[in-house]
TORPA-40672 format. One line per field, with one value per residue (C-alpha): residue in three letters; residue number from 1; x, y, z. Coordinates in steps of 0.5 Angstrom, whole numbers, plus 500, padded with zeros to 3 digits. Layout:
<lumdrens>
residu = ala  ...
num = NUM  ...
u = X  ...
v = Y  ...
w = Z  ...
</lumdrens>
This chain:
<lumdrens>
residu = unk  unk  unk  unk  unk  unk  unk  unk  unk  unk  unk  unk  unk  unk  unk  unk  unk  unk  unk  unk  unk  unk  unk  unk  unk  unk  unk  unk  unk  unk  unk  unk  unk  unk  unk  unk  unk  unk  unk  unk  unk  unk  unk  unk  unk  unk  unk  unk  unk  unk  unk  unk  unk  unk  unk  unk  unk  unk  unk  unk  unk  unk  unk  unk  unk  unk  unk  unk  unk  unk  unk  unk  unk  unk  unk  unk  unk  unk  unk  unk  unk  unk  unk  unk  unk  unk  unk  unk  unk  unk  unk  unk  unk  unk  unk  unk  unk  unk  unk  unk  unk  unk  unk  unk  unk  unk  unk  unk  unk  unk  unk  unk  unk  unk  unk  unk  unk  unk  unk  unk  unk  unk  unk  unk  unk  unk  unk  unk  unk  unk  unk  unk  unk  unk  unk  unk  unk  unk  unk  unk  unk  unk  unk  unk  unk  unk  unk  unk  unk  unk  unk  unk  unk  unk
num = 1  2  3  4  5  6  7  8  9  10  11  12  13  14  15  16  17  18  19  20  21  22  23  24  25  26  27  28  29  30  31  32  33  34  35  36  37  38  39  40  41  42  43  44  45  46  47  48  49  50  51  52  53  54  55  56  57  58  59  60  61  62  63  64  65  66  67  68  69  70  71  72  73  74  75  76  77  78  79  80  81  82  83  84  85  86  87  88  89  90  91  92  93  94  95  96  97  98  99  100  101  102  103  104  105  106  107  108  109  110  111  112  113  114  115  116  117  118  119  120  121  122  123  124  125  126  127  128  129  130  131  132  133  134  135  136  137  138  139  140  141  142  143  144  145  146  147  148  149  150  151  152  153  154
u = 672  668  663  655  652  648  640  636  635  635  643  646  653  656  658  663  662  664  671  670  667  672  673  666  670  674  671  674  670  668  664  660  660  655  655  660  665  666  665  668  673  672  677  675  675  675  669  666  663  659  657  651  649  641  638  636  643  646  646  646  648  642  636  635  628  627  630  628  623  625  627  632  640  644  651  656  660  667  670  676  674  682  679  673  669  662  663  657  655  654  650  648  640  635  637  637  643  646  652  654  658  659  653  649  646  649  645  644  645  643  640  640  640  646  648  644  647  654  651  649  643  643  648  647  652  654  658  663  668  675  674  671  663  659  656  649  646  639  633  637  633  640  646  651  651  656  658  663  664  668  669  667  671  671
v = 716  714  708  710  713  710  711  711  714  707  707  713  711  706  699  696  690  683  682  678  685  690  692  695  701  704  704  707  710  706  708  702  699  701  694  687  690  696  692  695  691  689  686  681  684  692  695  701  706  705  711  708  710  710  703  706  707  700  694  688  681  678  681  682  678  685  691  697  703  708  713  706  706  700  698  692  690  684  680  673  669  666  660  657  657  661  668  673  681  686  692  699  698  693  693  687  683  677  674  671  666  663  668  664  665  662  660  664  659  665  671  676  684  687  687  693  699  697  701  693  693  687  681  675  669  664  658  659  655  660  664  671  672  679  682  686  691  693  697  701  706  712  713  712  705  702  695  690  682  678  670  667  664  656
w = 146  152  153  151  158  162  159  164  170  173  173  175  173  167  169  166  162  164  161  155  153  156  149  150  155  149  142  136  131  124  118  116  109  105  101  101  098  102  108  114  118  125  130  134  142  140  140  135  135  128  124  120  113  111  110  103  101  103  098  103  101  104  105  112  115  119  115  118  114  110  116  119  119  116  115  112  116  116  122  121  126  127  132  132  138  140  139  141  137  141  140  144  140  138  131  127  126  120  121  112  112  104  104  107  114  120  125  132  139  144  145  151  153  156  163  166  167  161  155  152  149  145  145  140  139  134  133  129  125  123  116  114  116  114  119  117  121  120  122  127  130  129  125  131  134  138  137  138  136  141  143  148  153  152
</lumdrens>
């Protein structure tokens, strides 16, 4: 699979991502959970071409502050964080992020658009001890959305 093409007239060609994104270059595809339960597993480091169902049909742990309307997309998803550290979601939209720990949600520390050109819209980081955590997707604006969750260098 190749990276998302470039979406502006702006970048004639798609940049590579800086290394601690480099997964973002070769998504697999993933179907995304449509609740807690099914929640789709993601790998620190690989990056996905998530496969979004409707938000009307996706159960979500935790209300999401900006869900979407009735024509968005959503999912559920799960993620190990092996060693505590700061670690940052990447998305190719705007949609609304949540990361759960325990249910509960864990607090954002930085919030930045992707750099210019590498298909990265939206890069959100957290401070995370090691455990498992829930990554929400809301109010997505199309079914397909590349995403990848990666630590951080210290």
């Amino acid at each position: 699979m190749q990276a998302p093409a470039a979406t502006n007239d702006a970048c004639p060609a798609v940049v590579a991502p800086p290394a601690e994104l480099s997964g973002w270059a070769s998504p697999r595809p993933l179907d995304a959970g449509r609740d807690e339960t099914h929640a789709a597993m993601l790998t620190p480091g690989v990056a996905v071409a998530a496969r979004l169902p409707s938000t009307r049909n996706v159960r979500y742990v935790m209300r999401p502050e900006k869900p979407g309307g009735s024509v968005s997309y959503g999912g559920v998803f799960a993620f190990t964080v092996a060693t505590p550290g700061r670690y940052r979601i990447a998305l190719g939209s705007a949609a609304w992020i949540d990361v759960l720990a325990q249910r509960k949600p864990a607090a954002s520390v930085a919030h930045g658009h992707g750099p210019a050109c590498t298909g990265i819209r939206k890069m959100v980081d957290f401070d995370l001890a090691a455990g498992r955590y829930v990554l929400q997707i809301a109010g997505n604006g199309s079914a397909n959305l590349p995403l990848m969750v990666t630590k951080l260098p210290a």
